[in-house]
SERO-4910 file (N, C-alpha, C, O; in steps of 0.05 Angstrom, whole numbers):
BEGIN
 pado doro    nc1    nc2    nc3   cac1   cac2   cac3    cc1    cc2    cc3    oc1    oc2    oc3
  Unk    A     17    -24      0      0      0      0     17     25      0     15     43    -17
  Unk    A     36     24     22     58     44     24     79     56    -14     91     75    -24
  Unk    A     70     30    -21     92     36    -56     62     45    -68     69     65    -82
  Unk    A     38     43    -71     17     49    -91     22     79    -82     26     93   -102
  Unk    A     23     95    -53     12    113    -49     38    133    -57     33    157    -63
  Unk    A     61    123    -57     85    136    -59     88    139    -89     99    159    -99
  Unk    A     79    121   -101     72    130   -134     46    149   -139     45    162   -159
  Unk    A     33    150   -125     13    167   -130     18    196   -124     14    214   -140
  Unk    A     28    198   -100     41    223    -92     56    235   -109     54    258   -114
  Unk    A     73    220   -119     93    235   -138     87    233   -160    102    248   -172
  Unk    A     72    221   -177     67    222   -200     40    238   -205     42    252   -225
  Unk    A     17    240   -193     -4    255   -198     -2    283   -195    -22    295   -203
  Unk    A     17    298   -184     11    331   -185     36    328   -216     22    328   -236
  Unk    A     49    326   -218     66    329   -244     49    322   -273     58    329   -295
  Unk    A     23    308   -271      8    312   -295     -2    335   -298      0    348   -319
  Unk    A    -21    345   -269    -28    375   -264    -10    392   -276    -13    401   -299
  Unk    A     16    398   -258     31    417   -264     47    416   -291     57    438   -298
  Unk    A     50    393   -306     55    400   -334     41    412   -353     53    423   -372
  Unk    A     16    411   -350     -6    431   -366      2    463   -355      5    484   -369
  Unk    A      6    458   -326     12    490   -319     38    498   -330     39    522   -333
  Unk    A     54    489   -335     84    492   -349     83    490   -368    106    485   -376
  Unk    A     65    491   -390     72    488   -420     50    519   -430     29    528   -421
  Unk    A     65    525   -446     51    554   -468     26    535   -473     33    513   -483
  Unk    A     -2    539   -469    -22    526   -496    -39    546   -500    -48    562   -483
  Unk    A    -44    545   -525    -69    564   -532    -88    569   -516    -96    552   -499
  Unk    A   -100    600   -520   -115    607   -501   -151    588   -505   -171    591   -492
  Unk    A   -147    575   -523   -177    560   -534   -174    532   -522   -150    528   -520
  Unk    A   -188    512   -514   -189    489   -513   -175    475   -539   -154    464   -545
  Unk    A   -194    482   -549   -205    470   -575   -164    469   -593   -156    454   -611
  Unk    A   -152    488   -582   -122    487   -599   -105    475   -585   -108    473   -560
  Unk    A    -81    462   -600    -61    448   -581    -37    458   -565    -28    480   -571
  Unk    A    -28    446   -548      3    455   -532     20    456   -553     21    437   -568
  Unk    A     33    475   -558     58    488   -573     73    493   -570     90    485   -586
  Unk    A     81    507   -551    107    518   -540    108    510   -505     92    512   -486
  Unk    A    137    500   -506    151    492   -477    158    517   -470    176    531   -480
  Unk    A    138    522   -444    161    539   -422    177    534   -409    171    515   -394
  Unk    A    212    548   -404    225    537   -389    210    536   -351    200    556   -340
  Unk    A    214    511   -341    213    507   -314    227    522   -287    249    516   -279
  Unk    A    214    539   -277    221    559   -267    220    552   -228    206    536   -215
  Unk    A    238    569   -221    234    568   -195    222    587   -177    237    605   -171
  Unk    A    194    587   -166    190    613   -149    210    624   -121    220    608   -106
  Unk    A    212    649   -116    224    664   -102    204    675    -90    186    685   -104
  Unk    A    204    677    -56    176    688    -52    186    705    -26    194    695     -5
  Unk    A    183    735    -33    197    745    -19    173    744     10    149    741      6
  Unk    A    185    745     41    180    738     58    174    754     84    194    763     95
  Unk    A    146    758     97    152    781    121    158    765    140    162    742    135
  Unk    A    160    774    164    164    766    189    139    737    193    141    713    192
  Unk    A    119    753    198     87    738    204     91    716    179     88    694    189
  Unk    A     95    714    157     91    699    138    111    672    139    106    651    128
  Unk    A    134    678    154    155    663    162    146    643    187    156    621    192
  Unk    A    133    651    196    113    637    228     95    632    223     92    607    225
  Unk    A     68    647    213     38    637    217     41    617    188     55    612    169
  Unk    A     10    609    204     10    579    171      0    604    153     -4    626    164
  Unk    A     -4    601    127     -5    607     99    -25    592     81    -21    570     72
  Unk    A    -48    606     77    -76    583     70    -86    603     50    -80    626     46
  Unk    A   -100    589     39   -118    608     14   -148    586     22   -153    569     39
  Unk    A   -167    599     -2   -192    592     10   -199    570    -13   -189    568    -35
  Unk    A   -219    555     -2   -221    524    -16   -233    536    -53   -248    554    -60
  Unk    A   -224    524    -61   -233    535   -104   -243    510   -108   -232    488   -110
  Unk    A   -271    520   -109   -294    496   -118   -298    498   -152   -299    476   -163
  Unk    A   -299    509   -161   -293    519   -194   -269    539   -199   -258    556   -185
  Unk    A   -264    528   -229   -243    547   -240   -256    553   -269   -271    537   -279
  Unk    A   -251    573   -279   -263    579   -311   -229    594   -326   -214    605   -310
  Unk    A   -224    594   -346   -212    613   -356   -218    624   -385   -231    611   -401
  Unk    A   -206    652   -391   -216    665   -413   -207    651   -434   -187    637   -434
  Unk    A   -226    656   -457   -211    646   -479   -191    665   -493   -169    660   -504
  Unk    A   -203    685   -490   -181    707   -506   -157    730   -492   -145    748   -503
  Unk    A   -156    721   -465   -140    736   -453   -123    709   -437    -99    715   -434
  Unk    A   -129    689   -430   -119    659   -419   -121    669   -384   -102    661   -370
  Unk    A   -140    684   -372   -135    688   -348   -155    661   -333   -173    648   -344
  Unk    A   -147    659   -310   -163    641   -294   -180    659   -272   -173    679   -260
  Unk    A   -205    643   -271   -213    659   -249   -229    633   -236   -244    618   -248
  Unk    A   -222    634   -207   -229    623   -181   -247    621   -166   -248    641   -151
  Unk    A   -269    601   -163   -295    607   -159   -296    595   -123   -294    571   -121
  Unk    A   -298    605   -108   -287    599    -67   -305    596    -67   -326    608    -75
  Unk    A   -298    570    -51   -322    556    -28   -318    566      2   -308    588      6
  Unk    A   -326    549     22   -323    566     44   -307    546     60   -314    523     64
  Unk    A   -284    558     69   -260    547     90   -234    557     80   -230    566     57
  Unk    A   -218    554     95   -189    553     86   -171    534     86   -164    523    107
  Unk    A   -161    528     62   -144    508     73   -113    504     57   -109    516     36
  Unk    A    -99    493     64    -69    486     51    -67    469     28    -49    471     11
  Unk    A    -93    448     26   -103    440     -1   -127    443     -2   -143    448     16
  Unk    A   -131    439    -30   -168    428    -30   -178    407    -25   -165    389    -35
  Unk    A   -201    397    -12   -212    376     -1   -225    359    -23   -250    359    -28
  Unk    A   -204    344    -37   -209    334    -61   -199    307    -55   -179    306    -41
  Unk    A   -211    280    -66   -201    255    -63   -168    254    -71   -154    240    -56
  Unk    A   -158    266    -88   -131    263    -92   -119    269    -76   -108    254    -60
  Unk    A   -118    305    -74   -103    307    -45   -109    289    -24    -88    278    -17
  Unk    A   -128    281    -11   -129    259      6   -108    245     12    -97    242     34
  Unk    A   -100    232    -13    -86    212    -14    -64    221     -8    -52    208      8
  Unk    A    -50    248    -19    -32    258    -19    -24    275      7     -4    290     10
  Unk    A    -42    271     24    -46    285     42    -32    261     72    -16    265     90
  Unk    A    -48    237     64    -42    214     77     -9    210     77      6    208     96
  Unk    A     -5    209     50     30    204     46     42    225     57     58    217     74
  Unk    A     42    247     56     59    259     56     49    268     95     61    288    103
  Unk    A     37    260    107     41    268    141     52    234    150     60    231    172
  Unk    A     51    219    138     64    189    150     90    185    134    107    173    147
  Unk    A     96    193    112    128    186    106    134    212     97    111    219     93
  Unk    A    142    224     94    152    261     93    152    268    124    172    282    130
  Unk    A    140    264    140    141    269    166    148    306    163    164    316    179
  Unk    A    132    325    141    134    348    146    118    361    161    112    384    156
  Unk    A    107    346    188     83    363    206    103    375    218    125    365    215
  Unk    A     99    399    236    121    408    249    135    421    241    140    441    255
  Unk    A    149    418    217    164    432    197    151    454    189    126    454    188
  Unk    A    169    477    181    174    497    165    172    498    143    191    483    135
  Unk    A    156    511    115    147    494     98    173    515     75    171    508     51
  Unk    A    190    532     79    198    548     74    229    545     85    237    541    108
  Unk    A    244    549     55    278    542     58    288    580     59    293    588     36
  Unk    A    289    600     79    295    619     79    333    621     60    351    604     62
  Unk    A    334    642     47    358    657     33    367    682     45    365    688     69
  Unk    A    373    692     33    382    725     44    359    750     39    343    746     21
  Unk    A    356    771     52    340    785     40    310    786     51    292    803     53
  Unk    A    313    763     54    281    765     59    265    746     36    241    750     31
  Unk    A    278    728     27    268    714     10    263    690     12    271    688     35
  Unk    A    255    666      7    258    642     11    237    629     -9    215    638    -16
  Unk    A    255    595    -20    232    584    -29    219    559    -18    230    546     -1
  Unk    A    195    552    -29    183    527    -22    197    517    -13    219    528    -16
  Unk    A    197    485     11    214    462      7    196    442    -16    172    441    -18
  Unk    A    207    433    -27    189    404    -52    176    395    -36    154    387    -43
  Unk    A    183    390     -6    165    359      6    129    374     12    109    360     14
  Unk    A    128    406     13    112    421     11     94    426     -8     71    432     -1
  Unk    A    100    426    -33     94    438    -61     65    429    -56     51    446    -67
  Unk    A     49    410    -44     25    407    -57      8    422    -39    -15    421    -45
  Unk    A     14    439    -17      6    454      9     17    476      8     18    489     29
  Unk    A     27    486    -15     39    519    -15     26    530    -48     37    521    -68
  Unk    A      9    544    -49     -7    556    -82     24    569    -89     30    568   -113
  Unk    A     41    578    -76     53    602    -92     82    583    -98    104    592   -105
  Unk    A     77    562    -95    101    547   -104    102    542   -127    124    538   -137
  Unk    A     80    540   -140     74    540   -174     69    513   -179     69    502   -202
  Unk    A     65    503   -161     47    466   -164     22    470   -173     10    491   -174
  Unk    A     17    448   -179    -12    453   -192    -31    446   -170    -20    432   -153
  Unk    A    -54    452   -166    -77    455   -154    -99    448   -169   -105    454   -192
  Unk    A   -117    428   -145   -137    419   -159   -161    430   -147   -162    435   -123
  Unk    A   -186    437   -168   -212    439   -162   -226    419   -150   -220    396   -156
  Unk    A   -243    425   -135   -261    410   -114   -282    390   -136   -287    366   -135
  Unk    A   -293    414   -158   -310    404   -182   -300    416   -207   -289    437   -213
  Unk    A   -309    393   -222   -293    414   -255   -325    413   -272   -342    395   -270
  Unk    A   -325    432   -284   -362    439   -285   -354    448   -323   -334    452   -336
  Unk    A   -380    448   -330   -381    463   -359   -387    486   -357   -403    499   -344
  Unk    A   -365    493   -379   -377    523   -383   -409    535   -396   -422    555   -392
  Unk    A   -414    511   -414   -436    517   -413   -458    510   -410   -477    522   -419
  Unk    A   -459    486   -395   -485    471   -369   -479    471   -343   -480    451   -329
  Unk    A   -473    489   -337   -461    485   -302   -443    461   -298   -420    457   -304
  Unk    A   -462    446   -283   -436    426   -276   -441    402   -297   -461    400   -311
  Unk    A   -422    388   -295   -413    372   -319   -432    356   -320   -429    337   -304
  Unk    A   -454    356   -335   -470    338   -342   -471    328   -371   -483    310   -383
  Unk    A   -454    349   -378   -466    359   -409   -437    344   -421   -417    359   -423
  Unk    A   -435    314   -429   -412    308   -447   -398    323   -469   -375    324   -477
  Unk    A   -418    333   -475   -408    349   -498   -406    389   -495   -402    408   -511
  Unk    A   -408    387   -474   -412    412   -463   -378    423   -462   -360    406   -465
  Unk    A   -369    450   -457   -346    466   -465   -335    457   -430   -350    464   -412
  Unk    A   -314    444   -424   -304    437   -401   -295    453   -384   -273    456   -394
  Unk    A   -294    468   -364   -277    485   -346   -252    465   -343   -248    443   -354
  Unk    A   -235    483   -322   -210    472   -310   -204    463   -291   -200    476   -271
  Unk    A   -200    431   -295   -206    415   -258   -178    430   -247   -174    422   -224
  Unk    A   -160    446   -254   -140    456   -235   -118    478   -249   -116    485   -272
  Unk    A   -109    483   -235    -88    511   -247    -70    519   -225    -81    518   -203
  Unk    A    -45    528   -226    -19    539   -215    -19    559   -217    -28    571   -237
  Unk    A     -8    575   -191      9    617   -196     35    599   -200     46    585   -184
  Unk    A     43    606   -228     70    610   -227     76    631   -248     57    644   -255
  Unk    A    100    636   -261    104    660   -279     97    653   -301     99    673   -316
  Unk    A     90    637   -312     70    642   -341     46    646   -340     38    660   -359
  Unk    A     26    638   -318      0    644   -327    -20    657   -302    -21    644   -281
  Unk    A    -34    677   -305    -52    692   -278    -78    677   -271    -92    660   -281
  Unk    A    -75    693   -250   -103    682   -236   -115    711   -228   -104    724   -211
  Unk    A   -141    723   -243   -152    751   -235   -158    757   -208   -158    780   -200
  Unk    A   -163    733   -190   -180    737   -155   -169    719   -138   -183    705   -124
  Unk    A   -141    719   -139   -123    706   -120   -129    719    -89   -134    743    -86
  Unk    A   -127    700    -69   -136    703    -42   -118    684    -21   -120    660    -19
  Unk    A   -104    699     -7    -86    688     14    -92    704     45   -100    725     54
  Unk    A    -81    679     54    -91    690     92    -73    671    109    -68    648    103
  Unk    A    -66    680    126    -52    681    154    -73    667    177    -93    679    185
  Unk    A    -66    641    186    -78    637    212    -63    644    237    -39    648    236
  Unk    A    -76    645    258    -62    662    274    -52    639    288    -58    638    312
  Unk    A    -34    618    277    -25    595    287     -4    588    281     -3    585    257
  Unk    A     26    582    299     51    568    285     55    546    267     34    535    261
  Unk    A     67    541    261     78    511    228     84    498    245     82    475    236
  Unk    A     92    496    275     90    473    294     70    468    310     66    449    325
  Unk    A     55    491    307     23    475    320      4    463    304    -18    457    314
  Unk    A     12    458    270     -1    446    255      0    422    255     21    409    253
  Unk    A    -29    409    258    -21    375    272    -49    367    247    -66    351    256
  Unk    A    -54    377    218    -64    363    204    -70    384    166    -77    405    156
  Unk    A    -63    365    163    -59    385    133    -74    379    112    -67    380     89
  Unk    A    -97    371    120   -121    363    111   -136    388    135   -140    371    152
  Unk    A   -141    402    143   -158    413    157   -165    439    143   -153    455    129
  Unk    A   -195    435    153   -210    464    138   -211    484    161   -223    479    182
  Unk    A   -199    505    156   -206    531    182   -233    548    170   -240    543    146
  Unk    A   -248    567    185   -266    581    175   -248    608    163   -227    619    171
  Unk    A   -265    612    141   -255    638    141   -251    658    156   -229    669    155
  Unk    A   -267    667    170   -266    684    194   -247    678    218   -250    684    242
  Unk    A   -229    667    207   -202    652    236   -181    668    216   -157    669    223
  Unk    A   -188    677    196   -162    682    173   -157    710    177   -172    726    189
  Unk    A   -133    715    167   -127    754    164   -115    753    133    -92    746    127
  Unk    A   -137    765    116   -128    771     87   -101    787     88    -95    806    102
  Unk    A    -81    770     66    -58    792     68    -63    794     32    -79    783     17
  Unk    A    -38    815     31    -34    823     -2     -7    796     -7     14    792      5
  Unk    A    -21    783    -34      1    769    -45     31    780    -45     33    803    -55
  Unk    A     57    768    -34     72    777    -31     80    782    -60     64    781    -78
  Unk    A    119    790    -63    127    798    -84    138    767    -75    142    755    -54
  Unk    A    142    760   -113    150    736   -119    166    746   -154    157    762   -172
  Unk    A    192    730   -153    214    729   -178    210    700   -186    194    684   -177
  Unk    A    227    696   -204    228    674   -215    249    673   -219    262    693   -218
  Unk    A    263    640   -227    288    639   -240    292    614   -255    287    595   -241
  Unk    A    298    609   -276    295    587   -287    328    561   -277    352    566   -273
  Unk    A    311    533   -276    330    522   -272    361    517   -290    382    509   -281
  Unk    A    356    526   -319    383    527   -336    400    548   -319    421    543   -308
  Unk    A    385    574   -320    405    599   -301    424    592   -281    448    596   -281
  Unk    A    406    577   -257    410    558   -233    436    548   -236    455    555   -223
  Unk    A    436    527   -258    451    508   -267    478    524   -279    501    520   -272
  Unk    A    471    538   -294    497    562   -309    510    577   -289    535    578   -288
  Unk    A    491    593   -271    507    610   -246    519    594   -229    538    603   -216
  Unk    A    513    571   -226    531    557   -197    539    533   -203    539    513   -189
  Unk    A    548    538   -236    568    513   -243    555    487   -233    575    472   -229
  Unk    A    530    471   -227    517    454   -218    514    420   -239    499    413   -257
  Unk    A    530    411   -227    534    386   -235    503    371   -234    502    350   -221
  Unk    A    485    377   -243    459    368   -242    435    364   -259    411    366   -253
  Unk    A    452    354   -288    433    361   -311    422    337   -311    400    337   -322
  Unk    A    430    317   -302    411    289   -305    389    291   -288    371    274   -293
  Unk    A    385    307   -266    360    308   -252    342    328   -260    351    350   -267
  Unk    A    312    322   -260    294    336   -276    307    371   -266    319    377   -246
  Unk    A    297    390   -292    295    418   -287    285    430   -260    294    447   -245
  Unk    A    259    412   -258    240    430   -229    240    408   -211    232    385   -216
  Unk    A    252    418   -186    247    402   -165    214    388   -160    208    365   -152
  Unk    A    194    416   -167    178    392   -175    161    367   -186    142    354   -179
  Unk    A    186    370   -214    176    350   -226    195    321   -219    203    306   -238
  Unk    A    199    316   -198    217    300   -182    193    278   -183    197    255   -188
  Unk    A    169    290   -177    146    280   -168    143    252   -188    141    230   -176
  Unk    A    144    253   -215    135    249   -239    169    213   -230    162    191   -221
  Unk    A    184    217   -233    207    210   -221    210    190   -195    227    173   -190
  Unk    A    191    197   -183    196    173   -159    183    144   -152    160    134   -155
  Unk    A    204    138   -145    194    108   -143    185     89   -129    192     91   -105
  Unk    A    171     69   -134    152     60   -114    171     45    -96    163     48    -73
  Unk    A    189     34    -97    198     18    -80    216     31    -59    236     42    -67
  Unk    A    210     30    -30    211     41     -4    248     50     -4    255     73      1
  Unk    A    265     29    -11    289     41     -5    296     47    -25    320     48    -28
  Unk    A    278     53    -46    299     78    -76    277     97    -60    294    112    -51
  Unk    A    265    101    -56    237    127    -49    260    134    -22    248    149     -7
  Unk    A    273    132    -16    288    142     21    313    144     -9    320    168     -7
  Unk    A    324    136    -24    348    154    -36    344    176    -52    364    191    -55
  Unk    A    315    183    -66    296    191    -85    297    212    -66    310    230    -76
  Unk    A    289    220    -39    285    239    -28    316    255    -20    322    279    -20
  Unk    A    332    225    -11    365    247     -2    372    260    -29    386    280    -29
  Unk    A    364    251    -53    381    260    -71    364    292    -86    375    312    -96
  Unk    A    339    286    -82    327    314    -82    332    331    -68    336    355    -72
  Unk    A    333    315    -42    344    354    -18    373    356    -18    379    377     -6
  Unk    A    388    348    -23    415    353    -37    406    373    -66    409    397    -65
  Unk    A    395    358    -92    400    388   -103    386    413   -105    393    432   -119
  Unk    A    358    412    -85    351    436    -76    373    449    -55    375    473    -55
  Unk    A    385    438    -42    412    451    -32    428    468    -56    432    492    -60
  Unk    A    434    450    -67    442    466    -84    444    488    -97    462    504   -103
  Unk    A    414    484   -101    401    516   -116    391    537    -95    380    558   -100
  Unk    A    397    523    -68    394    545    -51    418    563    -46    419    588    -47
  Unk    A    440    543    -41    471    558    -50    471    582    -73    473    606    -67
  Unk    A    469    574    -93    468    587   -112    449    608   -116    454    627   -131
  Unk    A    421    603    -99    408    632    -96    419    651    -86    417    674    -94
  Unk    A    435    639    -61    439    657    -38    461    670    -47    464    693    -40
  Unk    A    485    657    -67    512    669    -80    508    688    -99    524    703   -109
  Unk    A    471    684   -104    463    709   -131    463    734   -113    475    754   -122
  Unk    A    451    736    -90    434    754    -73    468    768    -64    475    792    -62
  Unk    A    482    745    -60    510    765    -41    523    780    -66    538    798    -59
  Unk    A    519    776    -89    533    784   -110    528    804   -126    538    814   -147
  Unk    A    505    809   -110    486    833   -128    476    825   -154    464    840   -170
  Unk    A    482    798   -159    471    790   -184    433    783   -186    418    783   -206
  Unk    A    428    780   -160    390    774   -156    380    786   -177    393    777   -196
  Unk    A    367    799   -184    359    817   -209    363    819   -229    348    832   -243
  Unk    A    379    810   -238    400    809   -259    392    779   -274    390    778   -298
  Unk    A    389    759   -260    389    732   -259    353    720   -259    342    703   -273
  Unk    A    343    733   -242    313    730   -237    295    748   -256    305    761   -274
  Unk    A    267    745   -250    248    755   -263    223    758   -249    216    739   -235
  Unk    A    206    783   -249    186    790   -244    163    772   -257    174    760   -275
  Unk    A    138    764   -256    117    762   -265    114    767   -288    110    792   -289
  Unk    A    113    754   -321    101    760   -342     78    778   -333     63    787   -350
***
């Protein structure tokens, strides 16, 4: 059971998030064309955001435009670190019994005031640029999916630097990352304190790899498409993990040698 769920974990958000990583036309109806390079978020960091948990509100529908490619987010009521969707479930299960990240800090701090995701996180952080799933995926034009032939909404979507979300929503519980004892839990909204989306850069992993001389081209571009990569059997899944947080070390080095160097800016990127 332990190998089904450890393949599931890592292989099901990397189907998600490859749709969110690739250029495709703003129509259904046209195909994926252009590869974007795999990027790393930078998410610059306050004090409170470094301590309290970090939740957005549950997205029971998603729709996006056809002629502008924006997404927009249709909230249900709670807050939570994922959505209360059978997949996460599962993913939820794995990762508090073998990740053992309860307790933990979901956040590898740099210089500055910056810091990114840790991977063992990605499916419990929106601004990490993982993909995210809808509660329901509905038609656009029969409500909810009844209609086979009906125009499909989007069972999920990512913030990362290629593509927006018009009504993005984040909040602060007034609670530490070590008093979180379940990551499946729905808070009410009204336990939350709306903040403004922080400032977030990007950097692609070739740069990564070029600035800090990084002996690391045989392992995927995005740490998290590691996901896509791991394997079911218990003692490659315990080397699968040392050898990922080794080269997120890496690229933390090399963040932090951009930032002392005055090179940050120079190297990174704002939001398309």
């Amino acid at each position: 059971m332990k190998n089904i769920l450890c393949y599931i974990f890592f292989f099901f958000p990397i189907v998600l998030f490859a749709s969110c990583g690739h250029a495709n036309s703003l129509t259904d109806e046209e195909p994926i064309d252009t590869v974007l390079p795999a990027e790393l978020a930078i998410i610059k960091m306050s004090p409170e955001m470094q301590e309290k948990v970090f939740v957005s509100p549950i997205v029971d529908y998603i729709s996006r435009d056809s002629k502008t490619g924006v997404f927009t987010l249709s909230y249900g009521n709670g807050l939570v670190l994922c959505n209360p969707t059978y997949t996460d479930s599962i993913l939820t299960t794995f990762a508090q019994s073998e990740l053992n990240i309860l307790g933990t800090n979901p956040y590898i701090m740099l210089d500055n005031g910056y810091a990114i995701v840790d991977w063992k996180w990605s499916n419990f952080q929106p601004l990490s640029g993982s993909g995210r799933r809808a509660v329901y995926r509905y038609s656009n034009d029969s409500g909810l999916n009844n209609d086979e032939n009906g125009k499909l909404g989007y069972s999920g979507y990512c913030v990362d630097g290629h593509f927006s979300v018009s009504n993005e929503e984040y909040y602060l519980l007034p609670m530490n990352w070590n008093q979180l004892t379940n990551l499946a839990e729905v808070w009410p909204v009204e336990e939350g304190i709306r903040i403004e989306k922080p400032e977030i850069r990007y950097v692609t992993f070739d740069a990564l790899r070029k600035y800090g001389n990084l002996k690391v081209q045989d392992l995927p571009d995005d740490m998290y498409y590691f996901y896509l990569h791991f394997p079911k059997d218990n003692d490659a899944a315990r080397t699968c993990i040392k050898e990922n947080d080794e080269a997120q070390a890496a690229y933390v080095q090399t963040l932090i040698q951009m930032i002392t160097n005055n090179d940050f800016e120079t190297w990174t990127r704002t939001k398309q």
